[in-house]
ROTI-999748 format. One record per residue (C-alpha): residue number from 0; x negated, y, z. Coordinates in Angstrom, 1 decimal. Last residue first. Layout:
+-----+--------+--------+--------+
| num |      x |      y |      z |
+-----+--------+--------+--------+
| NUM |      X |      Y |      Z |
...
+-----+--------+--------+--------+
//
This chain:
+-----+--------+--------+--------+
| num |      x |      y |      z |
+-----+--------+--------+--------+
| 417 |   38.3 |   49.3 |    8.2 |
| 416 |   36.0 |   47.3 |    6.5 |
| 415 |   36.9 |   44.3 |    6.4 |
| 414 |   35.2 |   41.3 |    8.7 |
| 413 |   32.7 |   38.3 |    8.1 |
| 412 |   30.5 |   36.1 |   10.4 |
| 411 |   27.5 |   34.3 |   10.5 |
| 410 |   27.1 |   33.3 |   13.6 |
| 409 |   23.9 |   31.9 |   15.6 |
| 408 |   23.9 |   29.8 |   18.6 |
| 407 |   22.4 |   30.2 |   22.1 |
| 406 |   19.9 |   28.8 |   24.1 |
| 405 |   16.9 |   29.4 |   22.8 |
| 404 |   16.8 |   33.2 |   22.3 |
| 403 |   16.1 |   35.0 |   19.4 |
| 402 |   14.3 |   38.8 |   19.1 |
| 401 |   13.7 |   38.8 |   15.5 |
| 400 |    9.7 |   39.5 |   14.9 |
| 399 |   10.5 |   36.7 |   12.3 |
| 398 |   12.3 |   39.0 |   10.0 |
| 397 |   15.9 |   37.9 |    9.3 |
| 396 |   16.8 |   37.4 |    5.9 |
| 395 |   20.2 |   37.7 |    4.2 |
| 394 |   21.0 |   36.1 |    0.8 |
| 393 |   24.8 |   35.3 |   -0.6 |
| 392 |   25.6 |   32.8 |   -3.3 |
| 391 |   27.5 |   33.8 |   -6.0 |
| 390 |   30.3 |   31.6 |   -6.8 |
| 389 |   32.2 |   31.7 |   -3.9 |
| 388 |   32.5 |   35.3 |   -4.7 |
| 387 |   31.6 |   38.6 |   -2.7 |
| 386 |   31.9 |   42.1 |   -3.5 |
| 385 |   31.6 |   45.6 |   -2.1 |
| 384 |   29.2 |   44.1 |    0.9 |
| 383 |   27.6 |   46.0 |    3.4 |
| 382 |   24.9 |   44.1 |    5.3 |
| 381 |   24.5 |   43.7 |    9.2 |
| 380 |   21.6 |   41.9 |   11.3 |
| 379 |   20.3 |   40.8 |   14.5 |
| 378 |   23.8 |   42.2 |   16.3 |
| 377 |   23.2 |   41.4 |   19.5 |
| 376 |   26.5 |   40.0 |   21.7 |
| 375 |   25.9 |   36.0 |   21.9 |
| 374 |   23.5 |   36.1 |   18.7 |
| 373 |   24.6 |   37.6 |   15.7 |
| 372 |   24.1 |   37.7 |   11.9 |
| 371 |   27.1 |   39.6 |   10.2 |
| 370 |   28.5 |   40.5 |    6.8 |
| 369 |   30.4 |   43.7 |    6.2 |
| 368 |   33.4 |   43.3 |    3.7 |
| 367 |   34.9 |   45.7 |    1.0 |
| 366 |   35.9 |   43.2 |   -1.0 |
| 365 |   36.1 |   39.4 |   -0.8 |
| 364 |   36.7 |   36.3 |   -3.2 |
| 363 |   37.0 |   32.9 |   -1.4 |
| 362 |   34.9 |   30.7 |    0.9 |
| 361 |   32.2 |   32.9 |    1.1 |
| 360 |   29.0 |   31.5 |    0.3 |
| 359 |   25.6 |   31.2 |    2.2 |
| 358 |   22.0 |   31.1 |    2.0 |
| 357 |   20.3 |   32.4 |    5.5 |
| 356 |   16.3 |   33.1 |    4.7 |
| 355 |   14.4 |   33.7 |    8.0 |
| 354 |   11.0 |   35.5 |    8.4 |
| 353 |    7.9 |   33.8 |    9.0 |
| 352 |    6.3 |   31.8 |   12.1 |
| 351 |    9.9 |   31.2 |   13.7 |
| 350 |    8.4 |   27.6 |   15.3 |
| 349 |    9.3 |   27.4 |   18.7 |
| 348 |   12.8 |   28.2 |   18.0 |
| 347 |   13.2 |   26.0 |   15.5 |
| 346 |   16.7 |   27.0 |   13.8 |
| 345 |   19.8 |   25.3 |   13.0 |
| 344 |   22.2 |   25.0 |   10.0 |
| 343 |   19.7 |   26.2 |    7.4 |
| 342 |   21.9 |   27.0 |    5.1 |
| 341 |   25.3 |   28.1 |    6.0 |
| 340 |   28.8 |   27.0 |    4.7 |
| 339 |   32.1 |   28.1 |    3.5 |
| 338 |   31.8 |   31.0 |    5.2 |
| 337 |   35.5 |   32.9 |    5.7 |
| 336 |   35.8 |   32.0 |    9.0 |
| 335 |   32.5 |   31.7 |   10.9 |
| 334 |   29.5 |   29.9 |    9.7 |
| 333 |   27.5 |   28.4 |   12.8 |
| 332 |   23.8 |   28.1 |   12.9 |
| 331 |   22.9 |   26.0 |   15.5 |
| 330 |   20.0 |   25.9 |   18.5 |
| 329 |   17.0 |   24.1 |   18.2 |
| 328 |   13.8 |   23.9 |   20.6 |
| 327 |   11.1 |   21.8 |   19.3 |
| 326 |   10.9 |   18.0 |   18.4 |
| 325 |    7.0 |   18.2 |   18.4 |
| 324 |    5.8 |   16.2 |   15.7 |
| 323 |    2.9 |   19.0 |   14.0 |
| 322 |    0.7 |   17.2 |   12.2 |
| 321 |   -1.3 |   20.0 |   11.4 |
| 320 |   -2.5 |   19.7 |    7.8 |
| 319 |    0.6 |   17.6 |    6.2 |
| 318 |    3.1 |   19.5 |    8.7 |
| 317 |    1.7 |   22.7 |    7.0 |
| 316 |    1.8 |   20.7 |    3.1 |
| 315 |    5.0 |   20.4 |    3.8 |
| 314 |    5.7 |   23.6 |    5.0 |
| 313 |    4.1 |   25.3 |    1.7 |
| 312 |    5.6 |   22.9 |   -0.6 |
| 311 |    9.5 |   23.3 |    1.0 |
| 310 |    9.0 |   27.2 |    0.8 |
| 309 |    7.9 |   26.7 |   -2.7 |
| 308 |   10.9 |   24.3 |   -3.5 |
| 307 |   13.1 |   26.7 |   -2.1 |
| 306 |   11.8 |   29.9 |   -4.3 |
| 305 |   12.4 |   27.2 |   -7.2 |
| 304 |   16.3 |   26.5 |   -6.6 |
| 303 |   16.4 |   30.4 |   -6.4 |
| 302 |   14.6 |   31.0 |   -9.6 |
| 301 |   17.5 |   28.6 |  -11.1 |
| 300 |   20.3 |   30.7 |  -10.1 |
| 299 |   23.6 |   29.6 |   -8.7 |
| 298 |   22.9 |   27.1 |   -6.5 |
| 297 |   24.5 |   23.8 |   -5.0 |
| 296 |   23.0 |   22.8 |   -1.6 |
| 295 |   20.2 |   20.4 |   -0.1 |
| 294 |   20.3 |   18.2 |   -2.7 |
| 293 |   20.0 |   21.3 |   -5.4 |
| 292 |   17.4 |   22.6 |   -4.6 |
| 291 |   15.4 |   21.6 |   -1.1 |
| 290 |   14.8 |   19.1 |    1.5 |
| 289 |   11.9 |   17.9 |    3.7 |
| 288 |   11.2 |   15.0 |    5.4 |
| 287 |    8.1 |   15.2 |    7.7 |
| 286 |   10.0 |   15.2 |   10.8 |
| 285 |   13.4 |   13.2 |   10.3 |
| 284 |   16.3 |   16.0 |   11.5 |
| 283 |   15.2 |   17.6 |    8.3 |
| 282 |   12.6 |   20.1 |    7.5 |
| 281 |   13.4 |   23.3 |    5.3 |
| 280 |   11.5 |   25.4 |    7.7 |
| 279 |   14.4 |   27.5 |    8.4 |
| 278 |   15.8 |   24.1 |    9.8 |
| 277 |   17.7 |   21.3 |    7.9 |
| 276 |   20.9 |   19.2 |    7.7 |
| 275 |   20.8 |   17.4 |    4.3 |
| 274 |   23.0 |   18.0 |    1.7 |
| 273 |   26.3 |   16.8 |    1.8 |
| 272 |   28.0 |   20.1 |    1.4 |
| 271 |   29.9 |   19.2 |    4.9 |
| 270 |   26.7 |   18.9 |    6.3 |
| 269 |   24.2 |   15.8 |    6.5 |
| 268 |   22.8 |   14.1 |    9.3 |
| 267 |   20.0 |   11.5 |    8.9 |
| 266 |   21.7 |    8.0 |    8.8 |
| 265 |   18.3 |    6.2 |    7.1 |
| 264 |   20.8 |    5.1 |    4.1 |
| 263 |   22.6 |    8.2 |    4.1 |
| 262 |   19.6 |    9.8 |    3.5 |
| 261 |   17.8 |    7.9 |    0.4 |
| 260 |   21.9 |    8.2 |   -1.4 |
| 259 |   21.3 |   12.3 |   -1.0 |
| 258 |   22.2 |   13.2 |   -4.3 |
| 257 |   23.6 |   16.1 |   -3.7 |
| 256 |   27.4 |   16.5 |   -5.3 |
| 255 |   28.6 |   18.8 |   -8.2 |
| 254 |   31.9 |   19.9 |   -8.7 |
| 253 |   34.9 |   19.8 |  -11.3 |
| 252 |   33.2 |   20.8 |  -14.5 |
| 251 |   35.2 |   17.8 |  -16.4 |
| 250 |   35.3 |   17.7 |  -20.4 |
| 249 |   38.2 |   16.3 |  -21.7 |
| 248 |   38.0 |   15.7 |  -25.7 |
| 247 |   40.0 |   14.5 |  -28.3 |
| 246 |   42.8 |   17.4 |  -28.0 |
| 245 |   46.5 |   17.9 |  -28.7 |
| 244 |   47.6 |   20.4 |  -26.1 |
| 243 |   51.1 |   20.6 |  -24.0 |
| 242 |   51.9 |   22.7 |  -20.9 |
| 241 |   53.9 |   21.9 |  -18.3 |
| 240 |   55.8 |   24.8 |  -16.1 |
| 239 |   59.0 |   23.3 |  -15.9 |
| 238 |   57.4 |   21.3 |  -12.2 |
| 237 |   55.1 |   22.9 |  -10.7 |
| 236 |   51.6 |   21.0 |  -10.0 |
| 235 |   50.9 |   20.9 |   -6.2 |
| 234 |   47.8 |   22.7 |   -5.3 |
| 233 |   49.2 |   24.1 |   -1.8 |
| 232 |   49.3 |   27.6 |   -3.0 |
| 231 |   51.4 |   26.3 |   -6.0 |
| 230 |   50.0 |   25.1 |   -9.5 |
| 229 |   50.3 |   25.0 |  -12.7 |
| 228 |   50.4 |   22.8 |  -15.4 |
| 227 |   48.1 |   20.3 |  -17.6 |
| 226 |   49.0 |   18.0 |  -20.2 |
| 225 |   46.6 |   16.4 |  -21.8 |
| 224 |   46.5 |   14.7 |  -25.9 |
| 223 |   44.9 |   12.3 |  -27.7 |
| 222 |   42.2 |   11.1 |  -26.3 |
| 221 |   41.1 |    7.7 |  -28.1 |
| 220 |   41.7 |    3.9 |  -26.8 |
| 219 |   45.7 |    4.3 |  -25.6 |
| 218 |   45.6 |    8.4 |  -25.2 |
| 217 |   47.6 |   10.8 |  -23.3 |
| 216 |   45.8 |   11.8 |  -19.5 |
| 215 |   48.5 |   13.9 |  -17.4 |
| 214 |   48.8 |   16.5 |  -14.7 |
| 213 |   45.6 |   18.9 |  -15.8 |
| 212 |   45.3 |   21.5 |  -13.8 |
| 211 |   46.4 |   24.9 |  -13.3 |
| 210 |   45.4 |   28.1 |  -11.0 |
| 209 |   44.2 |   30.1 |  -13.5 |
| 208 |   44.1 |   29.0 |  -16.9 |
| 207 |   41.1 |   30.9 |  -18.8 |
| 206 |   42.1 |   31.3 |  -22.8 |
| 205 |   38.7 |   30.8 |  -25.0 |
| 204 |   38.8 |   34.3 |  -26.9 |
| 203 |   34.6 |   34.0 |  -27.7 |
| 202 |   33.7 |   36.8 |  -26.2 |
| 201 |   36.1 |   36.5 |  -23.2 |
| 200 |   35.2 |   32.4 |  -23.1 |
| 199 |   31.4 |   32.3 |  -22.7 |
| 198 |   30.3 |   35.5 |  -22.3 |
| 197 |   32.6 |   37.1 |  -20.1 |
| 196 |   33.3 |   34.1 |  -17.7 |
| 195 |   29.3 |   33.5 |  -17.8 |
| 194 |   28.8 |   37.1 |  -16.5 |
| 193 |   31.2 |   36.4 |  -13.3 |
| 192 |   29.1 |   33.6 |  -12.7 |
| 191 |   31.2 |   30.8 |  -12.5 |
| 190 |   34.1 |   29.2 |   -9.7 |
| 189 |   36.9 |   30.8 |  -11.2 |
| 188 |   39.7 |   32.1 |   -9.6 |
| 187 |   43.6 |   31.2 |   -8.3 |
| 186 |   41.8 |   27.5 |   -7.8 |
| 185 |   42.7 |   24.9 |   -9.9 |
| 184 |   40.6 |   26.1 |  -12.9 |
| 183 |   41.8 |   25.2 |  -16.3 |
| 182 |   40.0 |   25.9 |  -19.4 |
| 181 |   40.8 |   26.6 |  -23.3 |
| 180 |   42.0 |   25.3 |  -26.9 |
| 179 |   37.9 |   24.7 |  -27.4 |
| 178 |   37.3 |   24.2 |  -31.3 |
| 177 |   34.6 |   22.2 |  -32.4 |
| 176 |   32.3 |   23.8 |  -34.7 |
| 175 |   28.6 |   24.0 |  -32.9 |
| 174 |   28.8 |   27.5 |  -31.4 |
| 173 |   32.4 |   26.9 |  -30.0 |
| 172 |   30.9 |   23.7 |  -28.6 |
| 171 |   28.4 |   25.7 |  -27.2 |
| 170 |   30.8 |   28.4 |  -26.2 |
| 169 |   32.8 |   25.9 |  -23.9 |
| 168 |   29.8 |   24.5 |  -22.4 |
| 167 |   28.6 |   26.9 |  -20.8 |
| 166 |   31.9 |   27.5 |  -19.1 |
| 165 |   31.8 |   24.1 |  -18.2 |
| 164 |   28.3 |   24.4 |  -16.5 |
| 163 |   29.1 |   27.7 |  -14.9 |
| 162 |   32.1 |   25.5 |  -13.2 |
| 161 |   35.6 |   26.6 |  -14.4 |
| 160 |   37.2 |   23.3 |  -13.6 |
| 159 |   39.0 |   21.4 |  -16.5 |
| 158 |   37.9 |   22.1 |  -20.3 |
| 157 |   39.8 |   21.4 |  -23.5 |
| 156 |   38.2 |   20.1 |  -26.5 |
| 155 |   39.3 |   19.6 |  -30.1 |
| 154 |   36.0 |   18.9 |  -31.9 |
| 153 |   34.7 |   15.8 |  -29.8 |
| 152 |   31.5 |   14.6 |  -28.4 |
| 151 |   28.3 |   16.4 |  -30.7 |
| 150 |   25.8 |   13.9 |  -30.4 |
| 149 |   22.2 |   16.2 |  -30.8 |
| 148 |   20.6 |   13.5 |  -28.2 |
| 147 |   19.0 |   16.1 |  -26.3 |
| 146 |   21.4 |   19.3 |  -26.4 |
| 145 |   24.7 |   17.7 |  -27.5 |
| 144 |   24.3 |   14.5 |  -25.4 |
| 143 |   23.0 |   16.4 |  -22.2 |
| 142 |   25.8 |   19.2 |  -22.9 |
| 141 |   28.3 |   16.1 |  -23.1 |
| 140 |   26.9 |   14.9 |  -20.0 |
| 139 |   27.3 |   18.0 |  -18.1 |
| 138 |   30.4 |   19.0 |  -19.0 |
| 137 |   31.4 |   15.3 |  -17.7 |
| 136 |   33.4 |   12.6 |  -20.2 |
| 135 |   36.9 |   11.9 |  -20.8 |
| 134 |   37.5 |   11.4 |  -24.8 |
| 133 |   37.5 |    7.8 |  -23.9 |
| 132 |   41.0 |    6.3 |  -23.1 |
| 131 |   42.0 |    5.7 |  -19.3 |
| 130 |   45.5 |    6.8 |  -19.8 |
| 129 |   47.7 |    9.1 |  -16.6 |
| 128 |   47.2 |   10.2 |  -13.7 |
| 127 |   44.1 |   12.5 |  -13.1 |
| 126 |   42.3 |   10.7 |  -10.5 |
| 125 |   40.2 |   13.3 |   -8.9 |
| 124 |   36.7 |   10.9 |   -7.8 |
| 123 |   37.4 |    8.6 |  -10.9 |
| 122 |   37.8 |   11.5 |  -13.4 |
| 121 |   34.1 |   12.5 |  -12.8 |
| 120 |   32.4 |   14.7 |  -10.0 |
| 119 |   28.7 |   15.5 |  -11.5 |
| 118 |   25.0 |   14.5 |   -9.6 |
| 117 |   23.0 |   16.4 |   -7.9 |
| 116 |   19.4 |   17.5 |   -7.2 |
| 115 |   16.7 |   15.1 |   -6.1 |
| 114 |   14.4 |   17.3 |   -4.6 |
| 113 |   14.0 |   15.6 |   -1.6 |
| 112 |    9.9 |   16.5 |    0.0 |
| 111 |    8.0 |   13.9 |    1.5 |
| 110 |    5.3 |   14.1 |    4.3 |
| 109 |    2.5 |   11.7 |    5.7 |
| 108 |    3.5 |    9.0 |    2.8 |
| 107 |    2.6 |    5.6 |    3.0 |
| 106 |    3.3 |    4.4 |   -0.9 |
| 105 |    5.0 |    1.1 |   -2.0 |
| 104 |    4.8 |   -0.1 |   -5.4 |
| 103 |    7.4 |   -2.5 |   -7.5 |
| 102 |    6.2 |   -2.9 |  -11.2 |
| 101 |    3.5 |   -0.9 |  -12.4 |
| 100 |    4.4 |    0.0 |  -16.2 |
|  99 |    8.2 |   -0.5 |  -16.1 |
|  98 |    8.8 |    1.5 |  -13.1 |
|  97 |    9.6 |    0.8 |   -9.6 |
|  96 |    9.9 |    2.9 |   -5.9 |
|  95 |    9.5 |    2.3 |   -2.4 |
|  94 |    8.7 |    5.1 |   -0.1 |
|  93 |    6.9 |    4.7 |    3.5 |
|  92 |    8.0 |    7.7 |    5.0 |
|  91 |    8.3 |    6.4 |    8.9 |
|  90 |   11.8 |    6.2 |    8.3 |
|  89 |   11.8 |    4.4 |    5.8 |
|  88 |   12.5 |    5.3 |    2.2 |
|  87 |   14.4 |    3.5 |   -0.8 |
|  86 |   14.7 |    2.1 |   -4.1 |
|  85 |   12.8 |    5.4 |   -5.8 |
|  84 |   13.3 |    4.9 |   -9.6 |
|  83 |   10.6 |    5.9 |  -12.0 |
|  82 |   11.1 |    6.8 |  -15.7 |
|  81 |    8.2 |    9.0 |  -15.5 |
|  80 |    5.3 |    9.3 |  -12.4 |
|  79 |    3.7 |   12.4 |  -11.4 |
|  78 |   -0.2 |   13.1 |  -10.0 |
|  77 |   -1.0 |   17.0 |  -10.1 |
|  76 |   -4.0 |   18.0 |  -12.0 |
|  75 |   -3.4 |   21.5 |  -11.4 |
|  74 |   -3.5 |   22.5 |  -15.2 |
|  73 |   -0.3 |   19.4 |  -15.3 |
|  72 |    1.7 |   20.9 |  -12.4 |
|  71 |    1.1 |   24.5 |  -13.6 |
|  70 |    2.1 |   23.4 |  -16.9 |
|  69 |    5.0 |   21.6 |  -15.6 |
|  68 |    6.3 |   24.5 |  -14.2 |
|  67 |    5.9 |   27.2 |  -17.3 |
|  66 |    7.4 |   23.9 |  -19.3 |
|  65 |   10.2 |   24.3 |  -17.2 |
|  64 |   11.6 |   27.9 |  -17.5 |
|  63 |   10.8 |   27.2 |  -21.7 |
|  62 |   13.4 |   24.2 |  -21.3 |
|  61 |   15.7 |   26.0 |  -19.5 |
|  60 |   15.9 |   29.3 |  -21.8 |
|  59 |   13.9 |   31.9 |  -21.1 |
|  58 |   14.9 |   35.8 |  -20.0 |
|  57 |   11.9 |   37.7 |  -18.2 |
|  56 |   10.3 |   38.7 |  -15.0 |
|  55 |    9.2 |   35.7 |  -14.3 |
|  54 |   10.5 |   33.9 |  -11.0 |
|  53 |   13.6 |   36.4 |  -11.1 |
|  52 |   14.0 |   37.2 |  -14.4 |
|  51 |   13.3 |   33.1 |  -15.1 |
|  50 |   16.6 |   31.6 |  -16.8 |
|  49 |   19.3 |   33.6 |  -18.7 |
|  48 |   18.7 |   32.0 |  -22.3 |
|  47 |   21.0 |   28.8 |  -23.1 |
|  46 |   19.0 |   25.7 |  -24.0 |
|  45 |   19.9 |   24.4 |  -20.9 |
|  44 |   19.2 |   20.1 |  -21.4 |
|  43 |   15.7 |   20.2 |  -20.6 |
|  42 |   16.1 |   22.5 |  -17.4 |
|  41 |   18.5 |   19.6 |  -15.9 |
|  40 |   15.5 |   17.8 |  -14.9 |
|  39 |   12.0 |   19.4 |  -15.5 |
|  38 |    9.9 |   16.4 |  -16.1 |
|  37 |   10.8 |   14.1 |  -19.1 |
|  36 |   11.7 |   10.4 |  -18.7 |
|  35 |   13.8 |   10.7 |  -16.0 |
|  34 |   13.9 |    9.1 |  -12.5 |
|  33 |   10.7 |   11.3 |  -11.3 |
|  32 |    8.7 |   10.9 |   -8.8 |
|  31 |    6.0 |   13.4 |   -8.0 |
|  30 |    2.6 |   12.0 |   -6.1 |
|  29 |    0.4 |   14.8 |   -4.2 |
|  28 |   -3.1 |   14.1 |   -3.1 |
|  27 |   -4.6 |   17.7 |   -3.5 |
|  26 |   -3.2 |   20.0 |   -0.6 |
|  25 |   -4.7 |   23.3 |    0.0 |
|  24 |   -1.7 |   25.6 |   -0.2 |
|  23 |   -2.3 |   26.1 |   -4.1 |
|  22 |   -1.4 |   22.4 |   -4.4 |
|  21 |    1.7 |   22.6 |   -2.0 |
|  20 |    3.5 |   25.6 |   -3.9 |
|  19 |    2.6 |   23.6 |   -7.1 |
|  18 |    4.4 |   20.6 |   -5.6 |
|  17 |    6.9 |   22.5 |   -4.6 |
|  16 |    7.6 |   24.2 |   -7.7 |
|  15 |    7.7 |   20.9 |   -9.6 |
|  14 |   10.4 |   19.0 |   -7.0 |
|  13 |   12.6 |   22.2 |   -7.2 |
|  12 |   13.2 |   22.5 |  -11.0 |
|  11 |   13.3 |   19.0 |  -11.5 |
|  10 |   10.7 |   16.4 |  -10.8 |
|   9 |   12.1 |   14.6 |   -7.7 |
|   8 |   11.3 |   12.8 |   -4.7 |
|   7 |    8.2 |   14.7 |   -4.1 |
|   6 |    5.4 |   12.6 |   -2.0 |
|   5 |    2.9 |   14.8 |    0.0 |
|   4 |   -0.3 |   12.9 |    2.1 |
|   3 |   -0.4 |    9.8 |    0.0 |
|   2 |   -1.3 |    6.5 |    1.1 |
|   1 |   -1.7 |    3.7 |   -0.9 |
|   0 |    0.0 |    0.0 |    0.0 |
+-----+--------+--------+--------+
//
């Protein structure tokens, strides 16, 4: 069995700016491992421009976000494997993992980093009643078949959940012939970028349908046609208000879920966005296990996924150095009403070396708020906000000279201005 000091679960977006975050930090024996047969994940498959203004300081598309990555992972000399599947983890980070050029191999790692991103919701998990014919597929799949494979799925689409990913979607297969007759969202607004919802169906006249959803699946082998209505406040279809298209293509952008399988399987604690349960470190209940990107929780923005990943290198490759097992002194992070969730959910105490990020969403569309970071009755921090979506997530950092005490929570709260 080898040892490794850093193994990255992972060799997406997050996985390769943590490894280059650990490299330049000092550490040199670094493994990636990556399922696919490409690094850079998702990035491959996002041919749109709108990546890197952040991390770069100009527009890319996803593969061109990604080769900048794996370059630096490549000029660094950084170890990866391709088309690798990790079986599982103990919890003393001993990783097992098989490809077809070196069988089954164990490593003995002294930290790891998740980076495993997520996987899509499909029909199964929403059970649209109705036919099981194909025609059904995943935004993200069909932009992975269109993009990659060049397999253009249907050319009468329609569109259910008003992810970023769908709306994508709908103007490539705009772009590439098909005709898209337009999107349902459950939810009485969309859950993408405000500037995707302009550019992908306003510009292109795609209709957006507000708080509807498809009722009924038509088809014996092929999609033929969906029927979708609309809802009440509850989410239960109204009756008379059915709608009818013809279409040979349902393409799903209902949600995204970490893929935290490696996890459940040692029982380390996740949240209700089923990523992982971390500090302001990035580190897990399991010392030495990191998480970041898109397992730990859904973003918005690319450069963000990689500012994570760097945070996660650099304290990885801190634990690496220092071997640093103390259980410390935590004390919770606790959303208040109208936070979906927070991120981290608890804090070292005994390690607040840097200042504190806090990633969260609101749970539904706000104006005119102020959000709050407090502690029993001190306000550590207040920010002004004239709007707020669920689909943008919100940033507010804490400097580390923060006066927090050890024995009380933190909330993240909301309220109107008056």
């Amino acid at each position: 069995m080898n040892d490794v000091d850093l193994v990255i679960i992972g060799g997406g977006s997050a996985g390769l700016a943590a490894a280059v975050s650990a490299y330049d930090c000092g550490l040199r024996n670094i493994l990636i491992l990556e399922k696919d047969r490409f690094l850079g994940g998702i990035l491959n498959q996002c041919i749109h421009p709108g990546f890197g203004l952040t991390e770069f300081k100009e527009q890319l598309t996803g593969p061109e976000y990604a080769e900048r990555f794996i370059d630096m992972v490549i000029n660094r000399g950084i170890s990866y494997r391709l088309d690798t599947m990790v079986m599982s983890m103990t919890s003393d980070k001993v990783i097992t993992y098989s490809n077809a050029s070196e069988g089954v191999v164990k490593v003995k790692a002294k930290a790891v980093i998740l980076a495993t991103g997520c996987y899509e919701r499909n029909a199964g998990s929403i059970a649209i009643p109705g036919d099981r014919p194909s025609g059904v597929i995943t935004a993200g799949l069909a932009q992975r078949y269109l993009n990659i494979d060049g397999y253009l799925v249907g050319k009468r689409v329609f569109i259910l959940g008003s992810g970023d990913i769908g709306l994508i979607m709908a103007r490539r297969m705009t772009l590439e012939g098909a005709k898209v007759l337009g999107v349902a969202e459950i939810m009485p607004y969309s859950n993408g970028l405000n500037r995707n919802i302009v550019q992908c169906l306003v510009d292109y006249d795609i209709p957006l349908y507000l708080s509807h959803t498809v009722t009924r699946i038509i088809g014996k082998k092929k999609l033929e046609k969906i029927i979708i209505n609309q809802v009440d406040d509850k989410f239960v279809p109204i009756p008379g208000t059915e709608l009818e298209f013809d279409v040979d293509t349902l393409l799903l952008s209902i949600g995204l879920i970490p893929s935290n399988e490696l996890l459940d399987k040692l029982n380390i604690p996740t949240d209700k966005t089923r990523g992982a349960i971390v500090d302001q470190n990035l580190q897990t209940t399991l010392p030495g296990v990191y998480s970041c990107g898109n397992v730990l929780h859904v973003h918005d923005l690319v450069d963000f996924v990689s500012m994570e990943g760097k945070i996660a290198g650099k304290n990885a490759t801190k634990y690496v150095f220092e071997q640093d097992t103390s259980s410390g002194s935590f004390i919770k992070v606790v959303p208040q009403t109208g936070i979906s969730y927070a991120v981290p959910q608890r804090i070292d105490v005994q390690h607040i070396l840097e200042p504190i990020e806090f990633k969260f969403r609101v749970s539904k569309p706000k104006r005119d708020i102020f959000i709050s970071i407090s502690q029993g009755e001190r306000l550590l921090k207040r920010a002004f906000h004239p709007v707020a979506i669920p689909s943008e997530m919100i940033n507010m950092t804490l400097p580390a000279t923060s006066q927090i005490n050890d024995d009380e929570p933190i909330f993240i709260s909301i309220k109107e201005r008056a």
